[in-house]
Backbone as CSV, one residue per row, in Angstrom:
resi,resn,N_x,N_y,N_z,CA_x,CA_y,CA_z,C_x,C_y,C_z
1,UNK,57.603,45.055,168.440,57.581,45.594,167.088,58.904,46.260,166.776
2,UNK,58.988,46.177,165.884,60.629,46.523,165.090,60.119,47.922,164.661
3,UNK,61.174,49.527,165.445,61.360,50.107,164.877,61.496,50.531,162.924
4,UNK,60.284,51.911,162.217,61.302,51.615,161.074,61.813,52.765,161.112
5,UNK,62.850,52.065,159.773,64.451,52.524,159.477,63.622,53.818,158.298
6,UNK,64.297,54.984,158.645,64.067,56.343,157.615,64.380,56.273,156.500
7,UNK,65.642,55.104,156.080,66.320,55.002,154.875,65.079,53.747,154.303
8,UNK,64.623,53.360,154.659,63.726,52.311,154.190,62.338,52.930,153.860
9,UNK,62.140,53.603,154.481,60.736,54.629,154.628,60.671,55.426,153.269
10,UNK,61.775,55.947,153.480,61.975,56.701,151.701,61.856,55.966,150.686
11,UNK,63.193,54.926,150.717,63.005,54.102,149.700,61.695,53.641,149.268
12,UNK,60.915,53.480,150.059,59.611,52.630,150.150,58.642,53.486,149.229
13,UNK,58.827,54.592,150.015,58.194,56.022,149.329,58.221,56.702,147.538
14,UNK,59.427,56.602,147.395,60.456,56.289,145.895,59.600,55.475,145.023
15,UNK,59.509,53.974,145.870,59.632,53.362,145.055,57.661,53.172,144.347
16,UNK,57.283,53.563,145.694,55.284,54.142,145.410,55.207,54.973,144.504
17,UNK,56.286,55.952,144.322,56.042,56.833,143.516,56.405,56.831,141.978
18,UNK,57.510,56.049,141.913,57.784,55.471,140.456,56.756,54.655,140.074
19,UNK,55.891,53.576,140.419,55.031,52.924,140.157,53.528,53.735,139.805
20,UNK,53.241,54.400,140.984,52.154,55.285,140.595,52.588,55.825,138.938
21,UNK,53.595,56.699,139.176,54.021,57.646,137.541,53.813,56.486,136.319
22,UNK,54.811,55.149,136.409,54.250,54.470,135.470,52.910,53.789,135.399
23,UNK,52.174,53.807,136.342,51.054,53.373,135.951,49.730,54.685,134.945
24,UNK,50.767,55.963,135.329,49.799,57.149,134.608,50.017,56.811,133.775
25,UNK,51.529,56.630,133.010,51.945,56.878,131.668,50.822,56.155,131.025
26,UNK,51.590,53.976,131.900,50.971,53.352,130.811,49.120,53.770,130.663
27,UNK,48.426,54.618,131.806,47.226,54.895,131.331,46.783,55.571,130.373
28,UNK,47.877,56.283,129.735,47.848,57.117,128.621,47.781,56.852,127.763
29,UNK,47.864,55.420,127.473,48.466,55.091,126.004,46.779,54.264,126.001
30,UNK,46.140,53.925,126.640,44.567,53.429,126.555,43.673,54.134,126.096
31,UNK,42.754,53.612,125.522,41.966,54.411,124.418,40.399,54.679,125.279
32,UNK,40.580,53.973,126.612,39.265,54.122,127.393,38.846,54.983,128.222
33,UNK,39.483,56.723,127.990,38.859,57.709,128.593,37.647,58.221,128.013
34,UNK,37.252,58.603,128.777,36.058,60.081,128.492,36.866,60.973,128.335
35,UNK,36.203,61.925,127.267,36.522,63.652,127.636,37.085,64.194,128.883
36,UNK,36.296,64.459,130.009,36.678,64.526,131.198,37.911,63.762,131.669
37,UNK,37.403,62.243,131.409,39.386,61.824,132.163,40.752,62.476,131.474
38,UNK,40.176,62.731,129.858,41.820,62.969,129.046,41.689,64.005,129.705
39,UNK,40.773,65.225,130.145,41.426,66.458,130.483,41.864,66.370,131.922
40,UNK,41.712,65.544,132.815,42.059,65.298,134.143,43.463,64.709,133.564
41,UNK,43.602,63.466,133.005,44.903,63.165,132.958,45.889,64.530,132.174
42,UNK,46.076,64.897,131.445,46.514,65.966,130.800,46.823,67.308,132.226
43,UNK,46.019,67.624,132.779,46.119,68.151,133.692,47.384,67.956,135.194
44,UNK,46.730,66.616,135.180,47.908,65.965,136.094,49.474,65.646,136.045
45,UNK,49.565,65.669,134.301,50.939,65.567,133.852,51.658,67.198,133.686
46,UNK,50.626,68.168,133.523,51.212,69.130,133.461,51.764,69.781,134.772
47,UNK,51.248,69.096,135.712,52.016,69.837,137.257,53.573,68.538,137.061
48,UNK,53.588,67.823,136.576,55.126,67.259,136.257,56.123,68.399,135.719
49,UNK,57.070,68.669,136.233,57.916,69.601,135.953,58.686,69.079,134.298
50,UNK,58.646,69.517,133.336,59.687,69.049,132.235,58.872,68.365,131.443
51,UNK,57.617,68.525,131.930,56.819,67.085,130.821,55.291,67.694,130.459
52,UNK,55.529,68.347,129.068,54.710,69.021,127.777,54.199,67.670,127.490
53,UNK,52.719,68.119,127.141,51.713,67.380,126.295,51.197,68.785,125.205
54,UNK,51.911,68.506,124.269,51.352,69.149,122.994,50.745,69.065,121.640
C-alpha cells in the first residue's frame, strides 16, 4: 500500500469542504424545507464567519 501524501490529504479535505458549502448554498435556494429545516439551515450558515442571513 502506498503511503498518503499530507499535501494530498488536505487538498482532498479542501476540496470536501467546498463541495459540502456549495451544496448548502445551492440547498437554499429550494423551496422544499419545513419550518424546522429553514431554521436548521439558517442556523448552520450563521456559524460561517462573514455570512448574515437577514
Amino acid at each position: 500500500m502506498e503511503n498518503l501524501s499530507l499535501k494530498k490529504y488536505v487538498w482532498k479535505c479542501v476540496l470536501g469542504a467546498e463541495i459540502a458549502y456549495a451544496a448548502c448554498l445551492t440547498g437554499g435556494f429550494l423551496p422544499l424545507r419545513s419550518v424546522r429545516g429553514l431554521e436548521l439551515h439558517h442556523a448552520l450558515f450563521e456559524t460561517i464567519p462573514g455570512f448574515n442571513l437577514d
